[in-house]
Chimera marker file (.cmm) of the C-alpha trace (Angstrom):
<marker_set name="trace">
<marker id="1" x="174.910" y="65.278" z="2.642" r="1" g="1" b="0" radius="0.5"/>
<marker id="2" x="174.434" y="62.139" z="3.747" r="1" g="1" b="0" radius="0.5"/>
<marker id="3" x="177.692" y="60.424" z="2.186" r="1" g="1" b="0" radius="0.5"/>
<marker id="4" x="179.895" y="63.486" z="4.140" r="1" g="1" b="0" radius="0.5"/>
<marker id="5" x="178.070" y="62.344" z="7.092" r="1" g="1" b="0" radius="0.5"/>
<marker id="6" x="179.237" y="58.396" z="6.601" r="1" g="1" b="0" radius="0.5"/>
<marker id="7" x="182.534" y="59.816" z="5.052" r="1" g="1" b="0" radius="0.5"/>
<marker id="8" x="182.349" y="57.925" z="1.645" r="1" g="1" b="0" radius="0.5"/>
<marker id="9" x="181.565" y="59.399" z="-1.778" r="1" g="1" b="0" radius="0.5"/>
<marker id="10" x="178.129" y="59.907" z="-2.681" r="1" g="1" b="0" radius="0.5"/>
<marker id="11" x="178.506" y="57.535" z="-6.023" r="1" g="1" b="0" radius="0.5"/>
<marker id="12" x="179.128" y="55.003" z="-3.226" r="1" g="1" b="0" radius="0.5"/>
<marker id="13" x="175.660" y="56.188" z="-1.938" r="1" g="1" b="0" radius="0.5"/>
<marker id="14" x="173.602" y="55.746" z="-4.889" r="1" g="1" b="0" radius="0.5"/>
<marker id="15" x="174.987" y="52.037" z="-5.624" r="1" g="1" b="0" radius="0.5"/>
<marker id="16" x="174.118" y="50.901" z="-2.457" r="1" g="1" b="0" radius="0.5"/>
<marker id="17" x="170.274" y="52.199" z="-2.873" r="1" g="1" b="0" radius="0.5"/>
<marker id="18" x="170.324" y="50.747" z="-5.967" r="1" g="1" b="0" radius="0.5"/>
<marker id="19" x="171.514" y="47.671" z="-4.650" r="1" g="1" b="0" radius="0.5"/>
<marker id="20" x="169.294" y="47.545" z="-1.896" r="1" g="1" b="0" radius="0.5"/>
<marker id="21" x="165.994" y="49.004" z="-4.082" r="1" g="1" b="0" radius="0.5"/>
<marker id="22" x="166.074" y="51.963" z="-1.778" r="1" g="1" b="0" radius="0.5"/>
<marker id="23" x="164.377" y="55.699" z="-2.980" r="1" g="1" b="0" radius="0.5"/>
<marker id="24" x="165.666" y="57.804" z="-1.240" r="1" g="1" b="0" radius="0.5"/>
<marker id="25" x="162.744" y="60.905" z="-0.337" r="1" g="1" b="0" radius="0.5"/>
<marker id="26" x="159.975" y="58.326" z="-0.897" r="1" g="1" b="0" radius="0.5"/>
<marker id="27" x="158.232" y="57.755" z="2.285" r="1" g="1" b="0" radius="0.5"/>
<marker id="28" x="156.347" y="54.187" z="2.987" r="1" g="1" b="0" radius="0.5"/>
<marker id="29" x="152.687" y="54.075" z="2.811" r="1" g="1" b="0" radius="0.5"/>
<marker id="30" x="150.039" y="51.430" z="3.336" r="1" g="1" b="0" radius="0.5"/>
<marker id="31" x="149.113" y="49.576" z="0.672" r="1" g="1" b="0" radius="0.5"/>
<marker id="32" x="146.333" y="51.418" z="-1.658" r="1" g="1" b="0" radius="0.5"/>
<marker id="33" x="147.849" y="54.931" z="-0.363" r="1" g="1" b="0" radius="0.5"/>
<marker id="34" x="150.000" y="56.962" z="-2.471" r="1" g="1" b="0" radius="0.5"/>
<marker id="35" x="153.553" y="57.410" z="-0.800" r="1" g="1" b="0" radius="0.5"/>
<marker id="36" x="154.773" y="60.887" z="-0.845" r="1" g="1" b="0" radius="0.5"/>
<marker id="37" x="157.219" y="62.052" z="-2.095" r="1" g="1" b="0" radius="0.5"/>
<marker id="38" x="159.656" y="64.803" z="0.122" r="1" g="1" b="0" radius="0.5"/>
<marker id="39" x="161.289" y="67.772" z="-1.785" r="1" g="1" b="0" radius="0.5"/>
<marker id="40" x="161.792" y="71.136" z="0.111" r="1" g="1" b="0" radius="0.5"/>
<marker id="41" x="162.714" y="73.735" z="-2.601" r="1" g="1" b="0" radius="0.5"/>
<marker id="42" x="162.477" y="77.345" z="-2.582" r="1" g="1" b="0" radius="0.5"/>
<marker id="43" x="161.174" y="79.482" z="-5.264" r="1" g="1" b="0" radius="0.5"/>
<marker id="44" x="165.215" y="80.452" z="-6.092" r="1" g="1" b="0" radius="0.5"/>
<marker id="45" x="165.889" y="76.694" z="-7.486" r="1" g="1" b="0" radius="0.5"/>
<marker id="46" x="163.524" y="76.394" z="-10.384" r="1" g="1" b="0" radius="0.5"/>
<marker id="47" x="162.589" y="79.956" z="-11.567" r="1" g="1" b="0" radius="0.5"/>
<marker id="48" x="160.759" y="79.058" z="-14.668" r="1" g="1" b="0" radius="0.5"/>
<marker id="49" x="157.517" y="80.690" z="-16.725" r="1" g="1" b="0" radius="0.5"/>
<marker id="50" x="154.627" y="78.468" z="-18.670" r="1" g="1" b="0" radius="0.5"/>
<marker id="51" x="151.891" y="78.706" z="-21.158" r="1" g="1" b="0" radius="0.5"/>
<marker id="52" x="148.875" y="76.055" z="-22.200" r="1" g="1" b="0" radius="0.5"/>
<marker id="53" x="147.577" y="75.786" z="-25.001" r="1" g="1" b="0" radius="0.5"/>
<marker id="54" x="145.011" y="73.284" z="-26.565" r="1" g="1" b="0" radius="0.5"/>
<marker id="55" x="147.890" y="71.250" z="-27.922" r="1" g="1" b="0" radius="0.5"/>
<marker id="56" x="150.893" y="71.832" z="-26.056" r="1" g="1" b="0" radius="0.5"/>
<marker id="57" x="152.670" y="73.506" z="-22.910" r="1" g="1" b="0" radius="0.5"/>
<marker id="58" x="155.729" y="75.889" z="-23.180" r="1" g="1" b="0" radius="0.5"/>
<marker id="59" x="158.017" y="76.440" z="-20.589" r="1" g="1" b="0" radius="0.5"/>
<marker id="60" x="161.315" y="78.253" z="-20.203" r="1" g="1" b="0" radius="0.5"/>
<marker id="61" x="163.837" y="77.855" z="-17.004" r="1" g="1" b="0" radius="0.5"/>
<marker id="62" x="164.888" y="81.095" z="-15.871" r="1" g="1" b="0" radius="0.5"/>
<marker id="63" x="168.557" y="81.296" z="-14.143" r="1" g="1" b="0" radius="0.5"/>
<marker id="64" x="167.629" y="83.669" z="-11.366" r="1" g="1" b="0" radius="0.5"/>
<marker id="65" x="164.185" y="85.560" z="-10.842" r="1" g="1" b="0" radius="0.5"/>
<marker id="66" x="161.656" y="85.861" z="-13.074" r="1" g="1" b="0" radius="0.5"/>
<marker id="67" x="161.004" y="89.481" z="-13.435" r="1" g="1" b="0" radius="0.5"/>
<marker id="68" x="159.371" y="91.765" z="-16.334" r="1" g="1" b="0" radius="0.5"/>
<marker id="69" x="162.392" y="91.536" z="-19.100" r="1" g="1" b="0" radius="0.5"/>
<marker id="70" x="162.003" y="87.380" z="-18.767" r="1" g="1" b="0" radius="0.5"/>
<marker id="71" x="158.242" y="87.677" z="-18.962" r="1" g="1" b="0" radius="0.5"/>
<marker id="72" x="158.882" y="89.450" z="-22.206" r="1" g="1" b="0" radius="0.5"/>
<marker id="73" x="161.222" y="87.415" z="-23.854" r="1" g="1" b="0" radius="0.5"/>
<marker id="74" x="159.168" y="84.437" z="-22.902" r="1" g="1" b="0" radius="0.5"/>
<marker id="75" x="156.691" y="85.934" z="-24.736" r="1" g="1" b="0" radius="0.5"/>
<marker id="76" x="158.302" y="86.952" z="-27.554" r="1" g="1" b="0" radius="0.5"/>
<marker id="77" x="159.525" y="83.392" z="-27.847" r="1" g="1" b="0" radius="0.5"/>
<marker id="78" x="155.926" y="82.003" z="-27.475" r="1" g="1" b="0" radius="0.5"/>
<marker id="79" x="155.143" y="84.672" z="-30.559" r="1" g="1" b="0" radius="0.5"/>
<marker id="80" x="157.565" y="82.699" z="-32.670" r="1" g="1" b="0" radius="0.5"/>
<marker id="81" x="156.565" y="79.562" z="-32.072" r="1" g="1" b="0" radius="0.5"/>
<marker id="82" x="152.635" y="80.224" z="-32.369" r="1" g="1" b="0" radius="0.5"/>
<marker id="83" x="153.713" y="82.401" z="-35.564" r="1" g="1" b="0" radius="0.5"/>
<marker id="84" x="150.388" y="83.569" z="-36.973" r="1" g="1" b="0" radius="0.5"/>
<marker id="85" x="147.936" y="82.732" z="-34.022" r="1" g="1" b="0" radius="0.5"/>
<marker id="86" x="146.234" y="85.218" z="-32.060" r="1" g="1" b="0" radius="0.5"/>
<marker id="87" x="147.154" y="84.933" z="-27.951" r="1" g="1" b="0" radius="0.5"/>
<marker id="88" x="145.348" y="85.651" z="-25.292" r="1" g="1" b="0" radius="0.5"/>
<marker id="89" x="147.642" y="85.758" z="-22.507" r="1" g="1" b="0" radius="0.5"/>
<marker id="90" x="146.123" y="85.351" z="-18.726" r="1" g="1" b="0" radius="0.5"/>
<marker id="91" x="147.687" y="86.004" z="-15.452" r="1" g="1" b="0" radius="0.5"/>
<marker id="92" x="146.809" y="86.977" z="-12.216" r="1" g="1" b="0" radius="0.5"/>
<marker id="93" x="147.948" y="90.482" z="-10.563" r="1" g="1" b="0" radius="0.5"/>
<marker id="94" x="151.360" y="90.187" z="-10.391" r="1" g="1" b="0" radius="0.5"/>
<marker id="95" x="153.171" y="93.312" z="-10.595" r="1" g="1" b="0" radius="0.5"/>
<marker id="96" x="155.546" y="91.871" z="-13.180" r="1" g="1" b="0" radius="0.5"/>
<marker id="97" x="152.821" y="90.906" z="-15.154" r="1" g="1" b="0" radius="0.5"/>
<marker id="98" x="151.510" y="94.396" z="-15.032" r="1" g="1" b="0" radius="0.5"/>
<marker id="99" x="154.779" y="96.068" z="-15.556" r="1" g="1" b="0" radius="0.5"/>
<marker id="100" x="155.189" y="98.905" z="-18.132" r="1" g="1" b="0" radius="0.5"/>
<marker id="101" x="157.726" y="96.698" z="-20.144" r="1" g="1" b="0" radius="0.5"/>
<marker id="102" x="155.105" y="93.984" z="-20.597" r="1" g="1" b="0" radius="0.5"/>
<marker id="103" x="152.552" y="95.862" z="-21.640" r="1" g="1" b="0" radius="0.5"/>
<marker id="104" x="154.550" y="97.900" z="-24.222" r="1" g="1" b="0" radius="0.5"/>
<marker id="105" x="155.394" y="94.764" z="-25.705" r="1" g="1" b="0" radius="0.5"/>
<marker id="106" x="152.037" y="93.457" z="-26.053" r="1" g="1" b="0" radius="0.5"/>
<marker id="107" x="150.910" y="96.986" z="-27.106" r="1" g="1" b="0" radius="0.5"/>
<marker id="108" x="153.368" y="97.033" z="-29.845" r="1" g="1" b="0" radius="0.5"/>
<marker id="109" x="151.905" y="93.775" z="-31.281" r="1" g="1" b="0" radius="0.5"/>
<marker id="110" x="149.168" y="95.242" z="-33.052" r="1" g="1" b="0" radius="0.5"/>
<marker id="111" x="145.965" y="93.024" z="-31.738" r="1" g="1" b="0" radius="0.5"/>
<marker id="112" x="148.057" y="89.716" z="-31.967" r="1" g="1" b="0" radius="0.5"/>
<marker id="113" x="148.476" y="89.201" z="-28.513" r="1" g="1" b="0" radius="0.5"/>
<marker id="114" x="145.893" y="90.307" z="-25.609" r="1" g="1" b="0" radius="0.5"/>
<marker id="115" x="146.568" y="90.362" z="-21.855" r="1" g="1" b="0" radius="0.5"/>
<marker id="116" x="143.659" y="89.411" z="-19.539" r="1" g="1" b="0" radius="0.5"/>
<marker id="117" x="144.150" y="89.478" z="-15.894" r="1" g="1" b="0" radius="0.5"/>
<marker id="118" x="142.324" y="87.431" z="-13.029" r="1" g="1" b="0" radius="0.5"/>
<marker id="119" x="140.034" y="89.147" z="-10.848" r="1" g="1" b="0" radius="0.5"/>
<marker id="120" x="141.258" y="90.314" z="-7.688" r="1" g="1" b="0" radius="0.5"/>
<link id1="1" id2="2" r="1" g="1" b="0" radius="0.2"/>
<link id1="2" id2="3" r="1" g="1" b="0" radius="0.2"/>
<link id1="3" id2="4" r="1" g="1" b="0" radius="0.2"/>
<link id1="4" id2="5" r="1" g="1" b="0" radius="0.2"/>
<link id1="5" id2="6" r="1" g="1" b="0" radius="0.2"/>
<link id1="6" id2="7" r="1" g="1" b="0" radius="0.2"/>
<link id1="7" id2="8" r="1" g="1" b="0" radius="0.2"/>
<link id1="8" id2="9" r="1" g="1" b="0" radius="0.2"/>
<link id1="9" id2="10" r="1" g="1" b="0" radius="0.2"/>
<link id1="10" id2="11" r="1" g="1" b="0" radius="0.2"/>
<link id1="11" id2="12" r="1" g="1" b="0" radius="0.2"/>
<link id1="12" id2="13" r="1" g="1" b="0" radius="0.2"/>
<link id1="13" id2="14" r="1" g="1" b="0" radius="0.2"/>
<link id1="14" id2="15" r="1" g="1" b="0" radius="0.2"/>
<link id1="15" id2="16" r="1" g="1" b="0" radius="0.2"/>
<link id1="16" id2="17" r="1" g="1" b="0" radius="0.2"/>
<link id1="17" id2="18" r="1" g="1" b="0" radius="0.2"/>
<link id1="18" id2="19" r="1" g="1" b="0" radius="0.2"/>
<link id1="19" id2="20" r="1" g="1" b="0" radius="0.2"/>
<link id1="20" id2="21" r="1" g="1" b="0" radius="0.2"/>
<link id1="21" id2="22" r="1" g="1" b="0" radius="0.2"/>
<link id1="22" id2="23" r="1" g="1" b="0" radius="0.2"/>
<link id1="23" id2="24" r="1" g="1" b="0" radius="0.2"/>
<link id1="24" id2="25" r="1" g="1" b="0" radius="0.2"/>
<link id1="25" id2="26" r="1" g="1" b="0" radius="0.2"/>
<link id1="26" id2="27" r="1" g="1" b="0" radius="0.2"/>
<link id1="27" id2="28" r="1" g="1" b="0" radius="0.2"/>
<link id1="28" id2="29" r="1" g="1" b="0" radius="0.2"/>
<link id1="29" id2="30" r="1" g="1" b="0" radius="0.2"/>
<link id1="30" id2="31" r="1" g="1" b="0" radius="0.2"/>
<link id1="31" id2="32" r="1" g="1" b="0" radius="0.2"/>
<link id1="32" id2="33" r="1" g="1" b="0" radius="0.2"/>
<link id1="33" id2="34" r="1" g="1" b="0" radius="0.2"/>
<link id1="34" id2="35" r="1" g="1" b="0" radius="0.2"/>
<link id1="35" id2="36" r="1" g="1" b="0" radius="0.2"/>
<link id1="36" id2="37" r="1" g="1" b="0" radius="0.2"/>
<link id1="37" id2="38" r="1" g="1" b="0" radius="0.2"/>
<link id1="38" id2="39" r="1" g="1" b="0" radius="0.2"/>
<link id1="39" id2="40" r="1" g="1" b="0" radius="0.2"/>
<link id1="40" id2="41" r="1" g="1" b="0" radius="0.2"/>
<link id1="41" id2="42" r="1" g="1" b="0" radius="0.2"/>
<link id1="42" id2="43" r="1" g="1" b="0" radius="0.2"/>
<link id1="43" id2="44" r="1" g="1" b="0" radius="0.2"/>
<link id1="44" id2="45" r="1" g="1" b="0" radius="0.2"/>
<link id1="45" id2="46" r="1" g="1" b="0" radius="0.2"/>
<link id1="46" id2="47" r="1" g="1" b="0" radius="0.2"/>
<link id1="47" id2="48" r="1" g="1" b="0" radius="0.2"/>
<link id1="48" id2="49" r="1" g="1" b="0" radius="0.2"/>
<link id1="49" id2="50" r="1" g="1" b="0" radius="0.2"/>
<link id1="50" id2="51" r="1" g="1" b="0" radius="0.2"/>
<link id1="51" id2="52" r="1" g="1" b="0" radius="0.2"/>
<link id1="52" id2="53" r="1" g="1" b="0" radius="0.2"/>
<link id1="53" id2="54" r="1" g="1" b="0" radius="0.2"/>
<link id1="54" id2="55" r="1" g="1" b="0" radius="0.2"/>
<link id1="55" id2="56" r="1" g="1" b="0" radius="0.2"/>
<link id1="56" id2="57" r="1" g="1" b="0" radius="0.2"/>
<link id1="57" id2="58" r="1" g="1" b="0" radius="0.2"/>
<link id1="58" id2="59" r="1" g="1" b="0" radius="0.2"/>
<link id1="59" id2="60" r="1" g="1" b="0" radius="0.2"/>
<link id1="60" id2="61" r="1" g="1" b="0" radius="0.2"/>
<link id1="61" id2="62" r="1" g="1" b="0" radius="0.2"/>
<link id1="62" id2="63" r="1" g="1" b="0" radius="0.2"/>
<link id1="63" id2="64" r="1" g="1" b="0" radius="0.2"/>
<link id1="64" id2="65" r="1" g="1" b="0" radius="0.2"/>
<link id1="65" id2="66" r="1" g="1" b="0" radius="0.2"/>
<link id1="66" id2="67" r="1" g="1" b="0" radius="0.2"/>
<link id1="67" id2="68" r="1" g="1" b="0" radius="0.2"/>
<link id1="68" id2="69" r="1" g="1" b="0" radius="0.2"/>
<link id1="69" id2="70" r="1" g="1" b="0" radius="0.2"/>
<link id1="70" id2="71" r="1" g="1" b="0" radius="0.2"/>
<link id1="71" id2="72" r="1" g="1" b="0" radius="0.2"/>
<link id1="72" id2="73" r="1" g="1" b="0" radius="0.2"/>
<link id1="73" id2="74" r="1" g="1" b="0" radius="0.2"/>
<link id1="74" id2="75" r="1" g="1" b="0" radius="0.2"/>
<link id1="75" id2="76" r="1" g="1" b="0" radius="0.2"/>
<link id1="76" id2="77" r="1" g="1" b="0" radius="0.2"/>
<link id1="77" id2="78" r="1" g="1" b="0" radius="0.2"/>
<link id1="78" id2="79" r="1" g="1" b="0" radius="0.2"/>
<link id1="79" id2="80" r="1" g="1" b="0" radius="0.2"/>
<link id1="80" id2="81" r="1" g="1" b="0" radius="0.2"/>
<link id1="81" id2="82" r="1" g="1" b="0" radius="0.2"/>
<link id1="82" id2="83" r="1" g="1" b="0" radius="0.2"/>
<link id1="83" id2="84" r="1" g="1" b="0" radius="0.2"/>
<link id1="84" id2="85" r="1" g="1" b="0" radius="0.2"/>
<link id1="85" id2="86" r="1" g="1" b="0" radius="0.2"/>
<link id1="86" id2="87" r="1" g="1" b="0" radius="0.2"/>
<link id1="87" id2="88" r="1" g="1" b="0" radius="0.2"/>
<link id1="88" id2="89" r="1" g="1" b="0" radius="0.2"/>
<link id1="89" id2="90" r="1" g="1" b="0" radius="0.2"/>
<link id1="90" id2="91" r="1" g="1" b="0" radius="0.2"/>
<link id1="91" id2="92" r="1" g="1" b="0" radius="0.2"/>
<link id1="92" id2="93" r="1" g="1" b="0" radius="0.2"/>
<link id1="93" id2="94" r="1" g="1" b="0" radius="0.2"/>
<link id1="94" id2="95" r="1" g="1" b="0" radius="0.2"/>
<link id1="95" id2="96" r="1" g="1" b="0" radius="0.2"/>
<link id1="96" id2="97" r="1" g="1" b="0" radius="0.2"/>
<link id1="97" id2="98" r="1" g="1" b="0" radius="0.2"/>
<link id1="98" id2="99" r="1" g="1" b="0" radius="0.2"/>
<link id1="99" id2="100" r="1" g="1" b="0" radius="0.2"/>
<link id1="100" id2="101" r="1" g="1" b="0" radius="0.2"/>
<link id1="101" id2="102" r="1" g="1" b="0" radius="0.2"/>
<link id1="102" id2="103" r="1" g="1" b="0" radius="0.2"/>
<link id1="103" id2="104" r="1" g="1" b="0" radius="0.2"/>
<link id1="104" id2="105" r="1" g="1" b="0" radius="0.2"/>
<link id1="105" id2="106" r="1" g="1" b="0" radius="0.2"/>
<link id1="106" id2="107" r="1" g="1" b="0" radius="0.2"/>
<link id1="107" id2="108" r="1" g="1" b="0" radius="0.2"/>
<link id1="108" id2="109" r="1" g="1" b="0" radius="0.2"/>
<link id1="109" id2="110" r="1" g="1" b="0" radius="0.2"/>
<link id1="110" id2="111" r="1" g="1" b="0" radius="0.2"/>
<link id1="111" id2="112" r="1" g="1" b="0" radius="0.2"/>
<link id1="112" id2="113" r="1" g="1" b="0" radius="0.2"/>
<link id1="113" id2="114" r="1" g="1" b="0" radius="0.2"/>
<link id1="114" id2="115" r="1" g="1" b="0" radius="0.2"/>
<link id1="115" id2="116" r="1" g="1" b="0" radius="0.2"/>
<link id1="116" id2="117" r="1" g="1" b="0" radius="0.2"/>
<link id1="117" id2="118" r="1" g="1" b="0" radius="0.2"/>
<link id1="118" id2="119" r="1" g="1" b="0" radius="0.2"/>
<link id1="119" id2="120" r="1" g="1" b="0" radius="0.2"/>
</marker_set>
């Protein structure tokens, strides 16, 4: 980190961008161009699964990966809060999206809840 680096705290960090109107990640642009903004992340920090619908999105953070048993209690989730809706869920080909668990799940719905996949 940058305030181990300078050896002071990193609350001593942030006051001095503030002070100084400094972003830190933001990288300058001309004028009319839209800076960009640096992150490097890997898959591992923000696990998380989504849906769209006309209205709203739904998302839930996942603490580690996103595998079969989250899909499914995502969905169950999105059930409850879509309570008497019909779903049509899409996803591409991911195995976890194919996984037995899943589709016993949506099987066991009774018609409420299709799963559609993307072509290949």
């Amino acid at each position: 980190m940058m305030a181990a680096r300078v050896g002071i705290e990193p609350s001593a960090v942030h006051k001095i961008w503030k002070v100084h109107g400094l972003k830190p990640h933001l990288t300058k642009s001309f004028r009319g161009h839209t800076p960009v903004m640096r992150y490097s992340f890997t898959w591992n920090q923000l696990p998380a699964v989504a849906g769209v619908t006309f209205w709203n999105i739904y998302f839930k953070l996942i603490k580690g990966a996103v595998r079969a048993p989250e899909r499914v209690a995502f969905l169950k989730s999105l059930k409850r809060h879509l309570a008497k809706r019909k779903l049509l869920i899409i996803w591409d080909r991911l195995r976890a999206h194919r996984s037995r668990l899943v589709r016993h799940y949506v099987d066991a719905q009774g018609g409420d809840m299709q799963l559609k996949f993307l072509p290949p």
